[in-house]
Every structure is written in structure tokens, then in C-alpha cells.
LOZA-823785 format. One record per atom (N, C-alpha, C): z, x, y; residue in one letter. Coordinates in pm, whole numbers, plus 50000, padded with zeros to 5 digits. Layout:
# LOZA-823785
     up   east  north  code
      Z      X      Y     a
...
This chain:
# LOZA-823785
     up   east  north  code
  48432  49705  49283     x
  48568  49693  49330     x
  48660  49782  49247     x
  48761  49858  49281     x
  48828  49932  49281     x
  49006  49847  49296     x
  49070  49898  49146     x
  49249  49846  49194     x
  49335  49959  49201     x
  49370  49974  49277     x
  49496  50119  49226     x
  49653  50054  49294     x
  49736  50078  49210     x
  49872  50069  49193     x
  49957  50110  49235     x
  50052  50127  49348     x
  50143  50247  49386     x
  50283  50185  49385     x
  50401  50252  49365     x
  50523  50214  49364     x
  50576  50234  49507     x
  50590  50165  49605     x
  50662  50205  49681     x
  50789  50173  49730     x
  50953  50253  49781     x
  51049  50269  49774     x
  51076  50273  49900     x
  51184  50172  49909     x
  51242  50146  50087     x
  51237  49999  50093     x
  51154  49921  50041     x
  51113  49785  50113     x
  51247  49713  50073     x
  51264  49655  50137     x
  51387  49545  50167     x
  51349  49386  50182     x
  51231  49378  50180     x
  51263  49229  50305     x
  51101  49224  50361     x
  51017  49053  50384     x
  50884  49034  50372     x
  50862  49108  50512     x
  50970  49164  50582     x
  50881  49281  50743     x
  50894  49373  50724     x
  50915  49457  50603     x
  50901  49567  50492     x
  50750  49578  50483     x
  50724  49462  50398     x
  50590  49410  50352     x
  50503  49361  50451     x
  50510  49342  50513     x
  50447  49336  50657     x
  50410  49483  50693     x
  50502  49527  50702     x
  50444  49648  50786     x
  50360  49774  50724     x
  50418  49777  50578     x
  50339  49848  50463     x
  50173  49780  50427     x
  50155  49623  50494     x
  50064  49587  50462     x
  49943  49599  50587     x
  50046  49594  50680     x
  49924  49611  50826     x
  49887  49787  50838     x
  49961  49843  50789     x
  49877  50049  50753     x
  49826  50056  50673     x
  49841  49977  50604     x
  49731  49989  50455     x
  49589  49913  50503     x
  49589  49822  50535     x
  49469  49757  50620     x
  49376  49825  50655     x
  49449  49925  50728     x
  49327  49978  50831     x
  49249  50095  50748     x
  49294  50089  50652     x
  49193  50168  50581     x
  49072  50149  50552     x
  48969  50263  50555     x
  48820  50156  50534     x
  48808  50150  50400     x
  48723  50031  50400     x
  48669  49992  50212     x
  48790  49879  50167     x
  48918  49867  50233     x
  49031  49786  50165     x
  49006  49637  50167     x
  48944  49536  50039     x
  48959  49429  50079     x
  49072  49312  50007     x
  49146  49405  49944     x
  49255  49281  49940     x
  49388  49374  49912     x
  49521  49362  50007     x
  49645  49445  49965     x
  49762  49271  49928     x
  49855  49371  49823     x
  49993  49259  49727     x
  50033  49410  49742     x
  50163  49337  49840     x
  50252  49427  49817     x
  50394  49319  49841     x
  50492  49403  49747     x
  50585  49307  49703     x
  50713  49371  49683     x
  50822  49394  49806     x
  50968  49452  49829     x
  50970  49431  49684     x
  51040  49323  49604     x
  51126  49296  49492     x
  51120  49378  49398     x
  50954  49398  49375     x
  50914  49466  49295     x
  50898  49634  49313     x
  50895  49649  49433     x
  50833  49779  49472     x
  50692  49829  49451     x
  50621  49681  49445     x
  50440  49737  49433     x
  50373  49722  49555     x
  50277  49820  49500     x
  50160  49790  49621     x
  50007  49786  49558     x
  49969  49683  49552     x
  49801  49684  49462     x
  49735  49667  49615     x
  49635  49799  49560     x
  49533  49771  49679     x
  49358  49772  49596     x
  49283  49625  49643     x
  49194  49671  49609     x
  49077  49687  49692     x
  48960  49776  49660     x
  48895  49834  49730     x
  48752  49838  49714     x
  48637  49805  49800     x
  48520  49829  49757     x
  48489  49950  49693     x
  48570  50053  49688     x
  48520  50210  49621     x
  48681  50209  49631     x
  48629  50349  49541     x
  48788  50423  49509     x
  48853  50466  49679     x
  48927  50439  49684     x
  49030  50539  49785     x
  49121  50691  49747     x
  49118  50738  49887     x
  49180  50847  49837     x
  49338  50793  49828     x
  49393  50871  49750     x
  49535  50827  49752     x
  49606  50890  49868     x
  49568  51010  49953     x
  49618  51054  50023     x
  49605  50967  50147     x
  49553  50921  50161     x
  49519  50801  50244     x
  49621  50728  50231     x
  49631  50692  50135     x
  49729  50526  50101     x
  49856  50588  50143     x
  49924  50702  50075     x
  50016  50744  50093     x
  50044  50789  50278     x
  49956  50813  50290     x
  49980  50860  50447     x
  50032  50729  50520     x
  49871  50627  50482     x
  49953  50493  50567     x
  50093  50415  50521     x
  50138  50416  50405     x
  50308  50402  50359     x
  50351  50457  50420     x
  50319  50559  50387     x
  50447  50676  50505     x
  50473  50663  50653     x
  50321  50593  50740     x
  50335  50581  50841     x
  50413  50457  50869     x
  50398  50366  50773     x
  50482  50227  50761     x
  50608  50223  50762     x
  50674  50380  50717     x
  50820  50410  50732     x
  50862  50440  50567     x
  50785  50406  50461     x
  50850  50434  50331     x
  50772  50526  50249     x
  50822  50535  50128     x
  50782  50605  50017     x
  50668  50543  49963     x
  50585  50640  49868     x
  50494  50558  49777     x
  50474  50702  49679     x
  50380  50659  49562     x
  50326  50760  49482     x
  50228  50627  49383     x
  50140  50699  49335     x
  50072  50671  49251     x
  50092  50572  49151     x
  50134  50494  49104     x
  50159  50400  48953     x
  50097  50477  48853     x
């Protein structure tokens, strides 16, 4: 298992987090996402590493920012 960390910027509110959490999902290998407006995190963990370009793509498709932790 695999954790990686990303900050992401925009979230407001738990249909923020909702929606950052259902694009992150569909990624393969993802079996557990915390993601948390207040804070601006996103822990995703993963049977193997992920690419980050991945993660970032699905944030982005979610409507917000992210980068690396």
C-alpha cells in the first residue's frame, strides 16, 4: 500500500469533497481517498504508487487545484 498527500485549493463545502472524491475513485489501484475542504487535503491510498499526473488530472477534472504535499 501506497499514501501520497496532495494539497488541494478551491474546496468550500462536503460537495467540494464529494466531487474531488468521486474523480479520484476512478482511478485504478485507489483503495481508500480523505479528503477534507477545511484542511485542503487529499490522502489517497493505493495498492501501488500512482502517478501524480493522474491524481492531478482527476482534481482538476473535479473543478479544483491540487499539487503534490
Amino acid at each position: 500500500m501506497t499514501t501520497t498527500t496532495y494539497t488541494v485549493t478551491g474546496m468550500t463545502c462536503g460537495h467540494c469533497e464529494g466531487s474531488v472524491r468521486s474523480e479520484v475513485s476512478k482511478l485504478q489501484g485507489v483503495t481508500t481517498i480523505d479528503v477534507s475542504a477545511a484542511s485542503g487535503r487529499l490522502v489517497v491510498t493505493s495498492e501501488s504508487p500512482l502517478d501524480d499526473t493522474a491524481v492531478l488530472a482527476a482534481v482538476d477534472e473535479a473543478g479544483y487545484s491540487a499539487a503534490r504535499a
